[in-house]
C-alpha positions in Angstrom: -31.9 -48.3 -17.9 -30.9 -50.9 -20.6 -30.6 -54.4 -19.4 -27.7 -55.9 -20.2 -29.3 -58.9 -22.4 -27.0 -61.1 -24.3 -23.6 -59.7 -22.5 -25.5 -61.3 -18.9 -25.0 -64.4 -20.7 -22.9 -67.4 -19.7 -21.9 -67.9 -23.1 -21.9 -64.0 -24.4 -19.6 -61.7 -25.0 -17.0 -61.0 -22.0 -17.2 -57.7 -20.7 -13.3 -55.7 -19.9 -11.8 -56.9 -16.8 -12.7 -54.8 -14.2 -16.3 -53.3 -15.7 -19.3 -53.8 -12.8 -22.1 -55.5 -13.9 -25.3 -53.3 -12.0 -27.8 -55.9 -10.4 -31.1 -53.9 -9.4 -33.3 -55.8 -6.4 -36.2 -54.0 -4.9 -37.4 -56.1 -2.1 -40.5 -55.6 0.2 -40.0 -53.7 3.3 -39.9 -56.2 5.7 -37.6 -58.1 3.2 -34.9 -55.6 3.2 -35.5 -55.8 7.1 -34.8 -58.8 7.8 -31.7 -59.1 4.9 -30.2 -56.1 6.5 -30.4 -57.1 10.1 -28.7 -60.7 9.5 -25.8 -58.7 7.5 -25.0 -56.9 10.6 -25.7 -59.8 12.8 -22.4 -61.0 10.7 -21.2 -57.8 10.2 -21.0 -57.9 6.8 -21.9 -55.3 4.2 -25.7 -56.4 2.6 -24.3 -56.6 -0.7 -21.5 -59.2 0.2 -24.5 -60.8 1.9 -26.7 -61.5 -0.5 -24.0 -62.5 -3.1 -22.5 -65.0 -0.5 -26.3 -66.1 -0.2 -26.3 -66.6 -3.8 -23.1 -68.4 -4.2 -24.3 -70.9 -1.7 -27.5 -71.7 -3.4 -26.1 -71.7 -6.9 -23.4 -74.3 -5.5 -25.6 -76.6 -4.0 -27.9 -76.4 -7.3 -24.9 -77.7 -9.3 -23.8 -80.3 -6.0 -20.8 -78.5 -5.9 -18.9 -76.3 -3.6 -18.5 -72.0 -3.9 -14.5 -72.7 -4.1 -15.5 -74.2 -7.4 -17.4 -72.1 -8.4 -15.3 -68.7 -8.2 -11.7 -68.1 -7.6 -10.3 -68.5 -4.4 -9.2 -64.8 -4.4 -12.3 -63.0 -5.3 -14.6 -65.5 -2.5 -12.3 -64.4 0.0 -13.3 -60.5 -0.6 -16.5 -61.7 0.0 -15.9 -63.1 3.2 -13.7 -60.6 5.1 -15.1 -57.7 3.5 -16.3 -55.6 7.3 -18.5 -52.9 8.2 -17.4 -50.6 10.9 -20.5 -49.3 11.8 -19.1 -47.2 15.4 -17.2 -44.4 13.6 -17.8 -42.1 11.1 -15.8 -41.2 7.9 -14.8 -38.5 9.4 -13.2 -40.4 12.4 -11.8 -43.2 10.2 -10.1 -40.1 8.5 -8.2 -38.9 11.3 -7.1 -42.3 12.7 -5.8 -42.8 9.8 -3.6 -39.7 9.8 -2.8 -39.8 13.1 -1.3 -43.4 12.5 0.6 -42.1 9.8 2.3 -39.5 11.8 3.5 -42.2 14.4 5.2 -44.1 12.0 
């Protein structure tokens, strides 16, 4: 895999709206552990974890807030994004048609 080098940048070249930028972490075991089990203590996915994490450190690095540091729009996908962890695809599926016949 290529790293992304001089696009990764703050001041390179902007990548096309929309185009995911791949961040590879490989933490210990017990790492990953103990991430994982305080993203479902909030019930949030790990990766909306981590980058909320991040956001908060980077923000009080700079002595600043994470509203200023992203828009308000894309900070709030990262707080009400959920995990429903009960049912399965499969179920989620069917509720979903089932709703759609009611209405």
């Amino acid at each position: 895999m290529k790293t992304p080098g001089v696009r990764a940048k703050k001041t390179g070249t902007k990548l096309k709206h929309g185009a995911a930028l791949q961040i590879v972490c490989y933490p210990r075991r017990r790492t990953k552990a103990v991430l994982v089990e305080a993203s479902r203590e909030v019930d949030r996915p790990l990766s909306s974890f981590m980058i909320m994490a991040s956001l908060r450190a980077a923000a009080a690095l700079q002595g600043r807030e994470i509203a200023d540091l992203i828009p308000a729009d894309e900070l709030q996908q990262y707080r009400t994004s959920r995990v429903d962890r009960k049912r399965s695809a499969a179920a989620k599926r069917a509720w979903v048609r089932t709703r759609a016949k009611r209405t």
